[in-house]
BAFILUM-318748 format. One record per residue: z, y, x of N, C-alpha, C, CB in turn; residue in three letters. Coordinates in Angstrom, 2 decimals. Atoms other than C-alpha are relative to their C-alpha. Glycine has a CB too. Layout:
# BAFILUM-318748
REC       n_w       n_v       n_u      ca_w      ca_v      ca_u       c_w       c_v       c_u      cb_w      cb_v      cb_u   type
REC         Z         Y         X         Z         Y         X         Z         Y         X         Z         Y         X    ALA
...
//
This chain:
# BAFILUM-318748
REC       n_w       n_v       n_u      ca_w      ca_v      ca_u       c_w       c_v       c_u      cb_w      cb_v      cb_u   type
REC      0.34      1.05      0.91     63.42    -23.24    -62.47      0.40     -1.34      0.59     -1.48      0.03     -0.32    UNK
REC     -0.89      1.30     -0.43     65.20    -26.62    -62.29     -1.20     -0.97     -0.55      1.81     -0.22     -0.87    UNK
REC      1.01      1.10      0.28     62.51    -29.77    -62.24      0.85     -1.05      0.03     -1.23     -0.17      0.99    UNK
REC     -0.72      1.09      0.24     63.67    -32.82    -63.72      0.23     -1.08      0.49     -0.18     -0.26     -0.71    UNK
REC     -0.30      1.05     -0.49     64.54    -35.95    -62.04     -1.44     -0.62     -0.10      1.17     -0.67     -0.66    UNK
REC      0.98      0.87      0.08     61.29    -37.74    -63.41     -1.08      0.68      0.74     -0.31     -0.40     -1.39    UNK
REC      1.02     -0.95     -0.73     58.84    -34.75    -62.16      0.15      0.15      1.67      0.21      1.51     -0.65    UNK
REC     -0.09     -0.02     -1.20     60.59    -35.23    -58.92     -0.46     -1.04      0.84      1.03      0.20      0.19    UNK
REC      0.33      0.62     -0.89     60.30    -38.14    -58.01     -1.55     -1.16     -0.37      1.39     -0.61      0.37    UNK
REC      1.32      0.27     -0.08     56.75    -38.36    -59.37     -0.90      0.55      0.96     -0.44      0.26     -1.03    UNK
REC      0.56     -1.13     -1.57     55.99    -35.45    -56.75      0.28     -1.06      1.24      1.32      1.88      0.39    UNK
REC     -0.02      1.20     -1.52     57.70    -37.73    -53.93     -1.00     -0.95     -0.06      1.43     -1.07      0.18    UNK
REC      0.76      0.69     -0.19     55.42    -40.05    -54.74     -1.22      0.24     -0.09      0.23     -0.68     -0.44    UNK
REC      1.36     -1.08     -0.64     52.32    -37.74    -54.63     -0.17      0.45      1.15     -0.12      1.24     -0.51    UNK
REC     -0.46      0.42     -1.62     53.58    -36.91    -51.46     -0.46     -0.69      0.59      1.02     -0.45      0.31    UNK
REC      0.72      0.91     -1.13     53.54    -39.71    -49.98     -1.07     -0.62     -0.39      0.79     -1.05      0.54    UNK
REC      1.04      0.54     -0.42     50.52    -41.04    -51.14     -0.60      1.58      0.72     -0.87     -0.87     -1.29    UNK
REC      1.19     -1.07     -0.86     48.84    -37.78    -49.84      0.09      0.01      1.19      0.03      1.48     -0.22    UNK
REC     -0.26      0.57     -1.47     50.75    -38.53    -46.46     -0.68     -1.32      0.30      1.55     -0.24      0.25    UNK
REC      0.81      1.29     -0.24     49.41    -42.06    -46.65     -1.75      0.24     -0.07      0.51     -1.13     -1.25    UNK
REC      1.39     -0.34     -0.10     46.00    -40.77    -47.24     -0.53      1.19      0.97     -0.39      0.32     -1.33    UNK
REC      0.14     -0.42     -1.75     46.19    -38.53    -44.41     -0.02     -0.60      1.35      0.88      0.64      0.33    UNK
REC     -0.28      0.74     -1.31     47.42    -41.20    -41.82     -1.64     -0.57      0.05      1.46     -1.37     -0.08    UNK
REC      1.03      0.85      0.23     44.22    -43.50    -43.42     -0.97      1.25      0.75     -0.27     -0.59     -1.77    UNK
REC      1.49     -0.34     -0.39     41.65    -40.74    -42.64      0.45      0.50      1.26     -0.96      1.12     -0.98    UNK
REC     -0.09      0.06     -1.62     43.35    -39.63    -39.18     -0.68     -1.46      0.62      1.78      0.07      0.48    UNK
REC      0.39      1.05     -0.54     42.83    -43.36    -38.42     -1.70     -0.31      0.00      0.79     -0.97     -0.67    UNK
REC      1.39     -0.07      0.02     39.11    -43.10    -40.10     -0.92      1.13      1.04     -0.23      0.29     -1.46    UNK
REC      0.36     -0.76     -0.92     38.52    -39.94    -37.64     -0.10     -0.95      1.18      0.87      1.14      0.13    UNK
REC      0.18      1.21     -1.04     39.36    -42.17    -35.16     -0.82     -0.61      0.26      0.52     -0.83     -0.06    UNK
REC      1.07      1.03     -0.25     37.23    -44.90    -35.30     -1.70      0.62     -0.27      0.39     -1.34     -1.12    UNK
REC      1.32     -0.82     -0.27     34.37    -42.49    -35.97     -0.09      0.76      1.07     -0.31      0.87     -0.98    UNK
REC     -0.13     -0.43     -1.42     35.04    -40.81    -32.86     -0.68     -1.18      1.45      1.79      0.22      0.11    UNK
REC      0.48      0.87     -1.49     34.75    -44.01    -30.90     -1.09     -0.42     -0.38      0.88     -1.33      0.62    UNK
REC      1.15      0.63      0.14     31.66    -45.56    -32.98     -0.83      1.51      0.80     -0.37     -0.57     -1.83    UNK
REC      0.89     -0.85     -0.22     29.89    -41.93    -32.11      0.10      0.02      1.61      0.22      1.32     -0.81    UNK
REC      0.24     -0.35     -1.62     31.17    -42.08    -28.38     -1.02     -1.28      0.57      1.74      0.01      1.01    UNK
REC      0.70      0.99     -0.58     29.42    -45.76    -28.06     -1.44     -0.15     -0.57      0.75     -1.20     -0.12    UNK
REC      1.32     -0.50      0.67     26.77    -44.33    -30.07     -0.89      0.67      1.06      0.30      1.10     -1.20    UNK
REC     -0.05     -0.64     -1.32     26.47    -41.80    -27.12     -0.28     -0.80      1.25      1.27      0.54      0.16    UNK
REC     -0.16      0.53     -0.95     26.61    -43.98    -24.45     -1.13     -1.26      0.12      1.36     -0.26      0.01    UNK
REC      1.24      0.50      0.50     23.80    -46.44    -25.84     -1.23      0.86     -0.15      0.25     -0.50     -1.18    UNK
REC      0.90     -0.59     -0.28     21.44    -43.90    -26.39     -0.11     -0.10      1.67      0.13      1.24     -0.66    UNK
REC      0.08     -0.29     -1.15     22.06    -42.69    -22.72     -0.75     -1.19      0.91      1.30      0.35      0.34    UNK
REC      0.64      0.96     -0.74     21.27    -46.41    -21.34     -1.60     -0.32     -0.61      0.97     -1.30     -0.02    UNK
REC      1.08      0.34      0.37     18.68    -47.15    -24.02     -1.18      1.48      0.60      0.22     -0.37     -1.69    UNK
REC      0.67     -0.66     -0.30     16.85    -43.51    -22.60      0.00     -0.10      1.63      0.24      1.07     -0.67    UNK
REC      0.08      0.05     -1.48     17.52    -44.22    -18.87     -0.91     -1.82      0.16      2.01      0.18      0.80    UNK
REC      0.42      1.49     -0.33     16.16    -48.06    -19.34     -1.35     -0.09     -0.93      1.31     -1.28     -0.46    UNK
REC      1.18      0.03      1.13     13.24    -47.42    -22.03     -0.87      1.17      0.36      0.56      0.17     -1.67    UNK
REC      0.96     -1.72      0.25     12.06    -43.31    -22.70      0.05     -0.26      1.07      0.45      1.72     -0.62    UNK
REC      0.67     -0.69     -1.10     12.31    -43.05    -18.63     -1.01     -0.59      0.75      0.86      0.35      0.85    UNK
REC      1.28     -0.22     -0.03     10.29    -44.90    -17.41     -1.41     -0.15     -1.02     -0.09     -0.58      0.86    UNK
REC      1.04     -0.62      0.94      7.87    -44.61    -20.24     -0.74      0.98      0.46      0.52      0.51     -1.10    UNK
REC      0.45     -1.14     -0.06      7.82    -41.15    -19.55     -1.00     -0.23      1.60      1.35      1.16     -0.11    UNK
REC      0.46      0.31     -0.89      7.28    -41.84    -16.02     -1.24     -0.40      0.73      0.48     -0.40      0.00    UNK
REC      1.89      0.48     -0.02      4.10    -44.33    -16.16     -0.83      0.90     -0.62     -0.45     -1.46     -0.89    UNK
REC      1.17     -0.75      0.53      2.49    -41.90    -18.72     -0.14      1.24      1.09      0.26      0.54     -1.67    UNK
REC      0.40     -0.83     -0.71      3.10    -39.14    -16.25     -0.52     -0.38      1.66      1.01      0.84     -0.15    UNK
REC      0.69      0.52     -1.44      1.79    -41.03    -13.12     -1.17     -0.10     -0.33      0.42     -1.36      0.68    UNK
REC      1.42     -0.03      0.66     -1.32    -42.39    -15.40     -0.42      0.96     -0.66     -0.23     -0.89     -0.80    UNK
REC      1.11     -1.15      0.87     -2.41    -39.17    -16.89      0.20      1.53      0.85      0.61      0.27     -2.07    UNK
REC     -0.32     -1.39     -0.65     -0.84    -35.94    -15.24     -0.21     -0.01      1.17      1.25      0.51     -0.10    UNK
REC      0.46     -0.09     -1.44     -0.92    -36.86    -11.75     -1.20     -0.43      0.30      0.76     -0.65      0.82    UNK
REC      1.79      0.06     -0.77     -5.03    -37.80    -11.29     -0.06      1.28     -0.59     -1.54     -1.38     -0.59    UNK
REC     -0.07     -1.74      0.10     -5.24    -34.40    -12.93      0.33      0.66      0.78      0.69      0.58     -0.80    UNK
REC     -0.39     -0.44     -1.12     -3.69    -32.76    -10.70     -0.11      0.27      1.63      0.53     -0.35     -0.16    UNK
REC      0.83      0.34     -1.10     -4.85    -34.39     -7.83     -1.68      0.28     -0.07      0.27     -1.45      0.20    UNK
REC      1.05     -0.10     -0.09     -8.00    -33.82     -8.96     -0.69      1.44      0.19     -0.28     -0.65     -0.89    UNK
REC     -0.07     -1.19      0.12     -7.56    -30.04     -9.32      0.13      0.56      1.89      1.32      0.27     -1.15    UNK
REC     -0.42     -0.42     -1.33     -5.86    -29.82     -5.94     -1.37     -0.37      0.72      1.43     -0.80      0.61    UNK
REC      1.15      0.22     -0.31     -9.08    -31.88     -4.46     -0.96      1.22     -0.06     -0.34     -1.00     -0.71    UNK
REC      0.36     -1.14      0.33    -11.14    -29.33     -5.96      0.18      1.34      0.75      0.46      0.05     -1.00    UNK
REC      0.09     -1.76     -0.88     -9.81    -26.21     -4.63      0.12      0.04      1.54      1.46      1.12     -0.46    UNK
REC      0.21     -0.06     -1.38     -9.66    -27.64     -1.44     -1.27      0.06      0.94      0.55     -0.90      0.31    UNK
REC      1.30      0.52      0.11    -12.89    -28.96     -1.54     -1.10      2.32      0.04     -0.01     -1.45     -2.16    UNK
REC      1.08     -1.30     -0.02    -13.95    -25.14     -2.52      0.18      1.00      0.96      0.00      0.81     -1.28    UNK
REC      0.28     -0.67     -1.52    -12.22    -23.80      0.31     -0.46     -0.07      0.80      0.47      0.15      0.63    UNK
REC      0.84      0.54     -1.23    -13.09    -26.03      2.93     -1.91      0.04      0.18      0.47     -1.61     -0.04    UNK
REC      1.66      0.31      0.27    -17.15    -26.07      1.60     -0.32      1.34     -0.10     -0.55     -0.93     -1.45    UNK
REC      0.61     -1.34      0.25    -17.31    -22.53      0.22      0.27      1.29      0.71      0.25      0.28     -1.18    UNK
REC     -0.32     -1.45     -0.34    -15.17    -19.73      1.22      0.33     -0.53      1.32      1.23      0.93     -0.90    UNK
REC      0.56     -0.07     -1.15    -14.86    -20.83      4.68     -1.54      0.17      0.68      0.43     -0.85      0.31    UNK
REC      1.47      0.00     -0.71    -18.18    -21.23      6.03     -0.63      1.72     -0.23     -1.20     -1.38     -0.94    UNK
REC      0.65     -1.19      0.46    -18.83    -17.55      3.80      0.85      0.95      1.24      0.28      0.41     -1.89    UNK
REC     -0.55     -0.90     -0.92    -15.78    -16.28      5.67      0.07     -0.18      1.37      1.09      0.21     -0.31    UNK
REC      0.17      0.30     -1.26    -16.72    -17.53      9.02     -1.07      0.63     -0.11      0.04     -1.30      0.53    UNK
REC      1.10     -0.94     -0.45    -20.10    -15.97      8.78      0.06      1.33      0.14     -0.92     -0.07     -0.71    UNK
REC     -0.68     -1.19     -0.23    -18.81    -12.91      8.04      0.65      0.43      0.94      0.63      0.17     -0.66    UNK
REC     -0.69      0.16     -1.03    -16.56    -13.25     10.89     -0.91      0.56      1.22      0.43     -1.43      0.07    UNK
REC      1.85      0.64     -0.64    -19.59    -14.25     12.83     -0.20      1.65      0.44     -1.73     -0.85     -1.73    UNK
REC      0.90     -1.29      0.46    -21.57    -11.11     11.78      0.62      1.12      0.73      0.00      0.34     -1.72    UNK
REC     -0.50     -0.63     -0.07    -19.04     -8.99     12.29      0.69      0.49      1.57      0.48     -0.34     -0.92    UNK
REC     -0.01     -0.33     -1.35    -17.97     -9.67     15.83     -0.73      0.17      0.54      0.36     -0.47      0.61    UNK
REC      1.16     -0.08     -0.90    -21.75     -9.88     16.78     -0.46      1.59      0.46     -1.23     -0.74     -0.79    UNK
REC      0.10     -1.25     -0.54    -21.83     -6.53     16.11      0.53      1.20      0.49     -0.35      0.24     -0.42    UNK
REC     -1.20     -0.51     -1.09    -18.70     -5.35     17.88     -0.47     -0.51      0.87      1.52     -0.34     -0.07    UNK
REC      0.19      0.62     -1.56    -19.88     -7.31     20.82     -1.61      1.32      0.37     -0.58     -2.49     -0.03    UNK
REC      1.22     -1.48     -0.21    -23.33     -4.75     20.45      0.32      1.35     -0.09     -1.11      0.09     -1.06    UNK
REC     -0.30     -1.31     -0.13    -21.57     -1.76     19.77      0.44      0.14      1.46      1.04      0.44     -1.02    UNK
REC     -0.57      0.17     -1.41    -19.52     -2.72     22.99     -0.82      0.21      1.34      0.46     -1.32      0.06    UNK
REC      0.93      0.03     -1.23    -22.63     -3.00     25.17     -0.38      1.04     -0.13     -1.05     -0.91      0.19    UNK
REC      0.56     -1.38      0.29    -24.04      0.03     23.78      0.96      1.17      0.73     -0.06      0.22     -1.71    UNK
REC     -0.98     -1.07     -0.35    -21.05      1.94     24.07      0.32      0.15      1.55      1.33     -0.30     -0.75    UNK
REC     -0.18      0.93     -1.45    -20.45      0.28     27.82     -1.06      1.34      0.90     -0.94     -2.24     -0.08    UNK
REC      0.51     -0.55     -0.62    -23.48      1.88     28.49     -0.63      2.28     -0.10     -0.81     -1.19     -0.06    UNK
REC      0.28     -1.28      0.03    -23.65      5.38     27.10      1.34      0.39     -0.46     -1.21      0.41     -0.82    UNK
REC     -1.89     -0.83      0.14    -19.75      6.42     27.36      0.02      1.10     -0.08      1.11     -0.03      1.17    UNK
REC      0.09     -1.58     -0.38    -20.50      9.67     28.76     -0.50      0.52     -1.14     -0.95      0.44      1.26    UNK
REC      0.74     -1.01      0.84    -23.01     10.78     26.32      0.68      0.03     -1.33     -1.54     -0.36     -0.18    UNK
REC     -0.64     -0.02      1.11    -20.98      9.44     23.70      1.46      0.59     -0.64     -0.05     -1.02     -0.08    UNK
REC     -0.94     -0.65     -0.23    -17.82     10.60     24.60      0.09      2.25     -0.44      0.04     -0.60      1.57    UNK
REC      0.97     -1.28      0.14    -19.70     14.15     24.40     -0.48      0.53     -1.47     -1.34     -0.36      0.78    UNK
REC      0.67     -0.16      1.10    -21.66     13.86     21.21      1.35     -0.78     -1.22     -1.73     -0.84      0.21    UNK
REC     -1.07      0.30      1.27    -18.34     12.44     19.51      0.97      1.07      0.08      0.87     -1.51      0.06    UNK
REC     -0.93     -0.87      0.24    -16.22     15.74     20.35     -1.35      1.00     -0.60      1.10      0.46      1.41    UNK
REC      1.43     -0.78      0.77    -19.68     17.67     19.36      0.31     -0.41     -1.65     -1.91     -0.85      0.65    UNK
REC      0.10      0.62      1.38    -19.57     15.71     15.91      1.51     -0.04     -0.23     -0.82     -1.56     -0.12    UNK
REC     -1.66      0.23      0.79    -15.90     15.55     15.17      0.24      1.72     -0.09      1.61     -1.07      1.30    UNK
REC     -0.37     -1.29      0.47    -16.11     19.50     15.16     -0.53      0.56     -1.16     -0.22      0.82      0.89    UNK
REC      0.81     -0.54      0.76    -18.72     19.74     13.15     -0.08     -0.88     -1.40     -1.26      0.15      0.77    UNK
REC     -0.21      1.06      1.20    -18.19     16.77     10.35      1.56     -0.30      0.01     -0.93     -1.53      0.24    UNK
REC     -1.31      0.31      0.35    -14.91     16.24      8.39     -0.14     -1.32      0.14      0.53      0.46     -1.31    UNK
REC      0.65      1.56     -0.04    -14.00     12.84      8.81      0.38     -0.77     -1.70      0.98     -1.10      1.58    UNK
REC     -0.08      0.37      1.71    -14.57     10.87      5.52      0.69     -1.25     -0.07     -1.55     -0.23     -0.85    UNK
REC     -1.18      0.59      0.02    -11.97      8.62      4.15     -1.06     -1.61     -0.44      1.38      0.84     -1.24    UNK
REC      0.62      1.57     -0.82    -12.77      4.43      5.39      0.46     -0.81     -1.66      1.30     -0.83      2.10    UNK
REC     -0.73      0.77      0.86    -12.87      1.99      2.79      0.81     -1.30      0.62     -0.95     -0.40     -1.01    UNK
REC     -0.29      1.16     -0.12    -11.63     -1.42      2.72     -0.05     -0.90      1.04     -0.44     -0.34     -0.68    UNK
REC     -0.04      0.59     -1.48    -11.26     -2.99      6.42     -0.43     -2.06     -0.19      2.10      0.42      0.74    UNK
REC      0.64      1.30     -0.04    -12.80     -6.78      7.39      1.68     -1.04     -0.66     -0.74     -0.37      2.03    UNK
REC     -1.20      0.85      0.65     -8.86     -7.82      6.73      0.00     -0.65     -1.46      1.16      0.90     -0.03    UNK
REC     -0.68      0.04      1.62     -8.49     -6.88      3.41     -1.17     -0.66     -1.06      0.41      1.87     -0.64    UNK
REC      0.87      0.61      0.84    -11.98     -8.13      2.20      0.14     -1.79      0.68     -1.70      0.91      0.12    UNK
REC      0.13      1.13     -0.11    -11.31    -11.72      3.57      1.42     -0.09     -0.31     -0.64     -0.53      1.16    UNK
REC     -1.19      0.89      0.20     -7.90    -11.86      2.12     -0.25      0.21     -1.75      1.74      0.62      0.84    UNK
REC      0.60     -0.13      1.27     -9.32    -10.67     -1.10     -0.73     -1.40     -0.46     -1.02      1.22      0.07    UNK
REC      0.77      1.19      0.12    -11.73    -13.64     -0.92      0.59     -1.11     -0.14     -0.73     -0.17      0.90    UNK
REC     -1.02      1.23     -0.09     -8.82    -16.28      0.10      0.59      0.10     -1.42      1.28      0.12      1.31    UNK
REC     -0.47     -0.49      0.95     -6.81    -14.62     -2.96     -1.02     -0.77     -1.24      0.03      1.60      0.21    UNK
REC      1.02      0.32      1.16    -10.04    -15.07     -5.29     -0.19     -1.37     -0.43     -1.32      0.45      0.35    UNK
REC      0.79      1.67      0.26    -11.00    -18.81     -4.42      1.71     -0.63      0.04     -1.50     -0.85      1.78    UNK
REC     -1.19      0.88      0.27     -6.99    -19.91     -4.70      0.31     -0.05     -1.36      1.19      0.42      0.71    UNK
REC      0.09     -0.31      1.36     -6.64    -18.19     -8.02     -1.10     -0.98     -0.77     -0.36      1.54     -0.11    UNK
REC      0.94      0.42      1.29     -9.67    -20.00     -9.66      0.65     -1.36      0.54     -2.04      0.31     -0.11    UNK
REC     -0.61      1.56     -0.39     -8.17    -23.58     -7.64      1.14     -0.02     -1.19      0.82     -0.20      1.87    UNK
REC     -1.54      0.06      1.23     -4.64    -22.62     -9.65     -0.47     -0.26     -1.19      0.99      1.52     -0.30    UNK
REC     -0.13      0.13      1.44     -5.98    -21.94    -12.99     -0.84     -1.22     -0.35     -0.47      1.32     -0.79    UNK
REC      0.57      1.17     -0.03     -8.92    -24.72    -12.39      1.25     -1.31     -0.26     -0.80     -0.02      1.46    UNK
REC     -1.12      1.41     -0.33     -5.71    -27.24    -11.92      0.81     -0.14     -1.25      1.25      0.24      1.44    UNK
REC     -0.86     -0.45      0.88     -3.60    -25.43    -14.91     -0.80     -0.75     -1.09      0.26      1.61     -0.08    UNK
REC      1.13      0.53      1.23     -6.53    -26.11    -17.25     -0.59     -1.31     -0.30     -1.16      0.63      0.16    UNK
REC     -0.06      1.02      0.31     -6.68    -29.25    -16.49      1.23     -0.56     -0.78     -0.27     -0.48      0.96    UNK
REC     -1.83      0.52      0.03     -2.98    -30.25    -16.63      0.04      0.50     -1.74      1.56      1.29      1.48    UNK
REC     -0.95     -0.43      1.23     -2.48    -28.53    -20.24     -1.40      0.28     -1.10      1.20      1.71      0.41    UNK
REC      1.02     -0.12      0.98     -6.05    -28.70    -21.94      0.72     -0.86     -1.31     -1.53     -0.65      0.60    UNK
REC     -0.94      0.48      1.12     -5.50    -29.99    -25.28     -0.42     -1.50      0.02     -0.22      0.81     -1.59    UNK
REC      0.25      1.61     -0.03     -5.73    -34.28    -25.07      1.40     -0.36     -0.80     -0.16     -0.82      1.80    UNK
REC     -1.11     -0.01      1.56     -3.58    -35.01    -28.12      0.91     -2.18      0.84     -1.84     -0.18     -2.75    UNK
REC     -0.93      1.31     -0.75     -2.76    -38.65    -25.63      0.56      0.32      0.36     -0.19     -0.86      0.82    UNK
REC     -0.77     -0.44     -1.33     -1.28    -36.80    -22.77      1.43      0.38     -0.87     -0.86      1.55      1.03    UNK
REC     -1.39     -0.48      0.33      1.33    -35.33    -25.16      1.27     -1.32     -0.77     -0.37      1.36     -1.18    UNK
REC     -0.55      0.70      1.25      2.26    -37.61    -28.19      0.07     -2.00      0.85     -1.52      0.36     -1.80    UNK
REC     -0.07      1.65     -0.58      3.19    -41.50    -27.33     -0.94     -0.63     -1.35      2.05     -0.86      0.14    UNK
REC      1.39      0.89      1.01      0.66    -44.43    -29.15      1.23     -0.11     -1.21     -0.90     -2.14      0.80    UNK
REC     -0.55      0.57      1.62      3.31    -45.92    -31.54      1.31      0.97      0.39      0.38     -2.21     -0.39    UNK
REC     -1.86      0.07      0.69      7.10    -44.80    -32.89      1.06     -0.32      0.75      0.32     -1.10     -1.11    UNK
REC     -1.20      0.90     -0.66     10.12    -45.63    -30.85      0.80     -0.52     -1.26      1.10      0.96      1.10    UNK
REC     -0.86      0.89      1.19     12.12    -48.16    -33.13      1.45     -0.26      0.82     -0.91     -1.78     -0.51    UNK
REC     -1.41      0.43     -0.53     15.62    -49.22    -32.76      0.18     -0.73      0.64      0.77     -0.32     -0.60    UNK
REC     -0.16      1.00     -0.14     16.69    -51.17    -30.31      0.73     -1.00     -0.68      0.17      0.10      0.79    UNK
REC     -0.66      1.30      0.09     17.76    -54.76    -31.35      1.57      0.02      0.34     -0.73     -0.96      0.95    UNK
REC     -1.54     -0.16     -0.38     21.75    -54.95    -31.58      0.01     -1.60      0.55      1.28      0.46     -1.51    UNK
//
């Protein structure tokens, strides 16, 4: 099919405007490219010179005495509670290794004797839980309630600690 002279060079000129309206919005890509990179680059200062420290003071004034106050606390319950419990225990425990010792000191022979006598005649029955394992149990117990004591502070629900008072607004151009 043969197109006529007038249809042609009404097309050329469809053409090129559609080429001319391609160059225009390459050029409009463009300049939206760079408004969004200095778009980019403003945020970044306005959040390193504003939101941080923001964030910062609220988390010095609210999260860290929490915290500190938690840590206090479980130190406080080691140093006051489960020491002194697990020093008596301690205590207790060597007093009466130091008496078995004298005892034993003094009746070796007979004991020596009456323990192959008795080890023939009694199975031996299976030991629980040794002085170790119940004072690491205890350390274990009173750190655990310090942790979650500290957790429960730090993340109770205080609708301040999370949310800021007002809106961030735009900065001023």
């Amino acid at each position: 099919m043969s197109i006529s002279r007038k249809r042609k060079k009404e097309l050329r000129r469809l053409q090129n405007e559609a080429n001319q309206l391609w160059e225009n919005q390459q050029i409009l890509v463009g300049h939206a490219a760079d408004v969004a990179r200095e778009a980019g680059r403003q945020l970044g200062n306005f959040g390193r010179e504003q939101v941080g420290p923001a964030v910062q003071d609220t988390y010095n004034r609210r999260v860290v005495p929490v915290l500190d106050q938690g840590a206090r606390l479980g130190r406080h319950v080691v140093d006051d509670k489960v020491v002194p419990i697990v020093g008596g225990v301690v205590g207790s425990a060597l007093t009466a290794w130091d008496l078995a010792n004298a005892k034993r000191s003094g009746l070796e022979k007979n004991v020596r004797t009456a323990t192959k006598n008795v080890r023939k005649s009694v199975q031996p029955q299976k030991q629980g839980p040794g002085l170790g394992s119940v004072i690491a149990v205890i350390l274990g117990v009173a750190a655990a309630v310090g942790v979650l004591y500290t957790a429960w502070q730090a993340l109770r629900a205080d609708d301040e600690l999370w949310v800021a008072d007002d809106p961030l607004s735009a900065p001023d151009a």
